[in-house]
C-alpha positions in Angstrom: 174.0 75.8 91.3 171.5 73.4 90.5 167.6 74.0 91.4 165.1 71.5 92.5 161.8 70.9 92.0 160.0 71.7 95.1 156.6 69.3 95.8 154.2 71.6 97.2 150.6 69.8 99.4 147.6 71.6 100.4 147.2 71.3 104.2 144.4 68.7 105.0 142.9 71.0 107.4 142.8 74.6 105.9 143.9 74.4 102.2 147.4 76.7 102.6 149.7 75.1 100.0 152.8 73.7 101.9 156.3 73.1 100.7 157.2 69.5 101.3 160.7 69.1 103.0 162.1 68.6 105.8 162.2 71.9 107.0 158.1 71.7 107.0 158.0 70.3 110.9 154.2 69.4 110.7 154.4 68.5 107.1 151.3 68.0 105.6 149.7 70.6 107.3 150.9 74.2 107.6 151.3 74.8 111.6 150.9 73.1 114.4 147.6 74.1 115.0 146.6 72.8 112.0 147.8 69.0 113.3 146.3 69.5 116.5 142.7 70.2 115.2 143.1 66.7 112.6 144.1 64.6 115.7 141.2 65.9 117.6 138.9 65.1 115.0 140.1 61.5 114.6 140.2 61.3 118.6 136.1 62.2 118.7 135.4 59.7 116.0 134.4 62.5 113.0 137.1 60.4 110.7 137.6 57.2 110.8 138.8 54.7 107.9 136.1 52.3 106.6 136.1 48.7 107.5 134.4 45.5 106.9 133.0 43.2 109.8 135.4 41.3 111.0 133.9 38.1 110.2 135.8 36.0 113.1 132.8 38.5 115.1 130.0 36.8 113.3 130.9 33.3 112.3 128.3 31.7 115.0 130.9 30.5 116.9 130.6 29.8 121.2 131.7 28.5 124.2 128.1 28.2 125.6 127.0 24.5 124.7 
């Protein structure tokens, strides 16, 4: 019987450590709860993932003449 090495994550949202397999459904976060509440947060706009301008935006460029 061989044992392995089990990789264990904090959940993003509450801190509970979490074994990472496949028998971890919501995997990184501990429940389903847990995953609800992080996609809410990035649905209002509290996370997002910084950015610079696009500069195709703000090159001057125009169709007026």
């Amino acid at each position: 019987m061989t044992t392995k090495n089990l990789t264990t994550v904090k959940c993003p949202q509450c801190a509970i450590s979490v074994t990472w397999s496949e028998t971890s459904a919501y995997r990184p976060f501990c429940s389903k709860r847990c995953q609800l509440i992080d996609l809410g947060e990035w649905a209002d706009e509290e996370k997002r993932i910084p950015s610079t301008p696009d500069s195709t935006e703000n090159d001057g460029w125009s169709e007026e003449s």
